[in-house]
Backbone as a chain_set.jsonl record, in Angstrom:
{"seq": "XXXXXXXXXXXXXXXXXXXXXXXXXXXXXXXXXXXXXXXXXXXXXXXXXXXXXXXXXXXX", "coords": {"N": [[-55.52, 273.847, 132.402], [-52.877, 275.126, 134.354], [-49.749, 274.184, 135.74], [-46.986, 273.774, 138.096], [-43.454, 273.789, 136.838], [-41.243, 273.687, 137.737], [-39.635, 275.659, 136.275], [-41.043, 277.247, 135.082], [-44.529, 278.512, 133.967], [-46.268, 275.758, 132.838], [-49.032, 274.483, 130.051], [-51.196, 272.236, 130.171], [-53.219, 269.662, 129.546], [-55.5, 267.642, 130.746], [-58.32, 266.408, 130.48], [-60.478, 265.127, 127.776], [-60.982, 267.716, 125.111], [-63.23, 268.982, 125.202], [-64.473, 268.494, 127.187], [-66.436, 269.205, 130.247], [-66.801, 270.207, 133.714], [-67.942, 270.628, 136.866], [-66.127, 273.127, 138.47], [-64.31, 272.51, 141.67], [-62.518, 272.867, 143.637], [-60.083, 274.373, 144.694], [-56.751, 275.115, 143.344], [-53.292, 275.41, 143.849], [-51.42, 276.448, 141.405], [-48.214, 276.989, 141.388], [-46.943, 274.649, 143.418], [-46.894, 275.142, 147.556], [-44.8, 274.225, 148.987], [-43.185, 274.274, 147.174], [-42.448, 277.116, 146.672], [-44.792, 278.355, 146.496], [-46.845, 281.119, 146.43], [-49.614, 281.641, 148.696], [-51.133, 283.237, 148.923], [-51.664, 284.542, 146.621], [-53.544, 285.8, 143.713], [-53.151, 285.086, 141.097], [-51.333, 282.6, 141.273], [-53.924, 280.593, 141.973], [-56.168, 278.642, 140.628], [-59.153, 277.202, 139.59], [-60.654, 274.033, 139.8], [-61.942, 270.69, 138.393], [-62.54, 267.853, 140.688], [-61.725, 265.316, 139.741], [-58.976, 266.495, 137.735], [-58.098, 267.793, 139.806], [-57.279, 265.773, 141.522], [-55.547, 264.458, 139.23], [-53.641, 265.818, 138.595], [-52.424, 266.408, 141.073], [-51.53, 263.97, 141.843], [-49.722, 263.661, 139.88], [-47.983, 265.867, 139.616], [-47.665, 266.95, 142.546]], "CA": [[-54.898, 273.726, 133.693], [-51.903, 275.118, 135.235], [-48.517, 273.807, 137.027], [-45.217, 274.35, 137.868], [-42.67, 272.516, 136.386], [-39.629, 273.95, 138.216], [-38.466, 276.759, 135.57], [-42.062, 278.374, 134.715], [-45.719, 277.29, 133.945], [-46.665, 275.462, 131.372], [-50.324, 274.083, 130.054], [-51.455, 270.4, 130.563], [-54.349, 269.17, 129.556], [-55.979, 266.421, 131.781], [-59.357, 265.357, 129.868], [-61.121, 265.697, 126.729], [-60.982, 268.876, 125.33], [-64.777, 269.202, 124.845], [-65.281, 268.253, 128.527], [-67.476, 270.295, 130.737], [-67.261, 269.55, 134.828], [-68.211, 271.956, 137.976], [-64.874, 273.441, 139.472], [-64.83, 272.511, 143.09], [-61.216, 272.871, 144.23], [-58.758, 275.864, 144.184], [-55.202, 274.691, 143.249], [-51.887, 276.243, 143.745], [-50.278, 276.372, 140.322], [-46.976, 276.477, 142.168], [-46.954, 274.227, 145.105], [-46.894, 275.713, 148.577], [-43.417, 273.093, 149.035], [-41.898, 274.649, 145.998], [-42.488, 278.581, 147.2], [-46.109, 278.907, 146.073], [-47.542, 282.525, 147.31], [-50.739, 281.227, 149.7], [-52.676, 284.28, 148.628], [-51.311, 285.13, 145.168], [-54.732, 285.185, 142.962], [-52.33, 284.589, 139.732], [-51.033, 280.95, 141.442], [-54.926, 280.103, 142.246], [-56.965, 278.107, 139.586], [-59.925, 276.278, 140.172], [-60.474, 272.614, 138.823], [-62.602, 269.674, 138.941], [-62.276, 266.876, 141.527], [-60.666, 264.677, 138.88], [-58.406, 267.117, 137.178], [-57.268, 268.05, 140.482], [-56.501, 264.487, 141.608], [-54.676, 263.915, 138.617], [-52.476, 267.458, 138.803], [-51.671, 266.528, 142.184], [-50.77, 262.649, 141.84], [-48.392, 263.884, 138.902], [-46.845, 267.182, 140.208], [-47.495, 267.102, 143.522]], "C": [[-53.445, 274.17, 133.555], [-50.919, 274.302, 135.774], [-47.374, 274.176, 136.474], [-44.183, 273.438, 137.471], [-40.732, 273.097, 136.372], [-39.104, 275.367, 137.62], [-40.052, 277.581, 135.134], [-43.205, 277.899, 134.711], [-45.528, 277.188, 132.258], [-48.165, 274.676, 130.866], [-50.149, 272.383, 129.847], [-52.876, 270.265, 130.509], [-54.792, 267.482, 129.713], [-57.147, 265.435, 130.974], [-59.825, 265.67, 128.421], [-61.505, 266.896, 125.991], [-62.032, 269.886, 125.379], [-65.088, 268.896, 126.408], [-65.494, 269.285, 129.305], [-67.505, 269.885, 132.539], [-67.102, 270.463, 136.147], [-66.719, 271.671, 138.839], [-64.965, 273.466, 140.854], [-63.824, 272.326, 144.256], [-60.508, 274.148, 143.591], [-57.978, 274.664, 144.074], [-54.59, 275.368, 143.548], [-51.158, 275.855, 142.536], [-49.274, 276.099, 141.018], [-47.353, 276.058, 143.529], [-46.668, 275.174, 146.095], [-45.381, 275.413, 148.599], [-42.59, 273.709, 148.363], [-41.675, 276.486, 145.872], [-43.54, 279.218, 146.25], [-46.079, 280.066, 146.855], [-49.328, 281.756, 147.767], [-51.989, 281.798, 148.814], [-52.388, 284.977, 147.45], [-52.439, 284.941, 144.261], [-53.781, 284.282, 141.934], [-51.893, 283.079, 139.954], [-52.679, 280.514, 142.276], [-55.47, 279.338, 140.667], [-58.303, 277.164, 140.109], [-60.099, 275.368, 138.974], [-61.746, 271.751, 139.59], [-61.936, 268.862, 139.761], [-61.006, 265.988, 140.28], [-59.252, 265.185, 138.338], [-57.85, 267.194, 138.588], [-56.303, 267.004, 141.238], [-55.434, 264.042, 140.546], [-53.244, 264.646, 138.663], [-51.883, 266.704, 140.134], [-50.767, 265.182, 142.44], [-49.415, 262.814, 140.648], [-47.587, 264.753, 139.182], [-46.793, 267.613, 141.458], [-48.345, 268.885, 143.864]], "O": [[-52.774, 273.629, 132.677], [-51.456, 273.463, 136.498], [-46.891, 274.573, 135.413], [-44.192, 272.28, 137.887], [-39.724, 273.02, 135.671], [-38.342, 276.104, 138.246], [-39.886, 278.766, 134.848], [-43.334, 276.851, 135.344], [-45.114, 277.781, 131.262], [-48.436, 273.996, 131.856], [-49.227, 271.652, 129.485], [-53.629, 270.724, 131.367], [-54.501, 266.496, 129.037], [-57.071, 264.216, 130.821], [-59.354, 266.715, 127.971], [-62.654, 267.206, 126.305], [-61.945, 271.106, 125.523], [-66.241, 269.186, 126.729], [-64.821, 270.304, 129.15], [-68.424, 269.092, 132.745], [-66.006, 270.988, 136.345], [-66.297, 270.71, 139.483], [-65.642, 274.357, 141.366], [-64.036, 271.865, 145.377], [-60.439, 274.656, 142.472], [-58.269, 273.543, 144.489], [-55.169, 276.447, 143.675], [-50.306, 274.97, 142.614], [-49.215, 274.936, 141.414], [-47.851, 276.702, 144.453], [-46.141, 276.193, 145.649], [-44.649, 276.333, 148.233], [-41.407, 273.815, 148.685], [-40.872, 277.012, 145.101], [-43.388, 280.177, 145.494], [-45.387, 280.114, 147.872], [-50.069, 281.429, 146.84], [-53.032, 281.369, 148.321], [-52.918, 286.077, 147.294], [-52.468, 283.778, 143.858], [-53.696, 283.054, 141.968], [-52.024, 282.298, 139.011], [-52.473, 280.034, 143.39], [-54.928, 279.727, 139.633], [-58.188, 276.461, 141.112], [-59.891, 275.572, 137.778], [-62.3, 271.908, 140.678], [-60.71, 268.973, 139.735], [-59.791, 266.145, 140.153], [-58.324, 264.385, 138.449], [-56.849, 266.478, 138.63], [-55.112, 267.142, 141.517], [-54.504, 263.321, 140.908], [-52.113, 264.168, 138.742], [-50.682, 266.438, 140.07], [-49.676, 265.163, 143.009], [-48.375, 262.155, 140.657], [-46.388, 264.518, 139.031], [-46.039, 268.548, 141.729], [-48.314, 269.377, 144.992]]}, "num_chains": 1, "name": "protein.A"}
C-alpha cells in the first residue's frame, strides 16, 4: 500500500505479509483534500475493505 505523507509516498504495510484478500476499493494515494489528481491512474491503488479502513482512519 500507498500514501501520502506530505513530502512524497512512502510504503506501509497494513497486514501480514503473507496475506491474501479481494481488492474492492480504489484509493487515492494522495488525498483529494491534499491536491490528489481525481483521474491520475499513478495516485489510484486498489485495496481491501480492511486495509482501506485502516489507510484512511490513519491518513485520512
Amino acid at each position: 500500500m500507498r500514501y501520502w505523507d506530505g513530502q512524497g509516498y512512502e510504503v506501509a504495510a497494513l497486514g501480514p505479509p503473507d496475506a491474501v484478500a479481494a481488492a474492492k476499493h480504489v484509493d487515492h494515494v494522495r488525498p483529494l483534500n491534499q491536491g490528489g489528481n481525481k483521474f491520475d491512474g499513478s495516485n489510484l491503488q486498489s485495496l481491501c475493505h480492511s486495509c482501506h479502513s485502516k489507510k484512511t482512519a490513519k491518513w485520512g
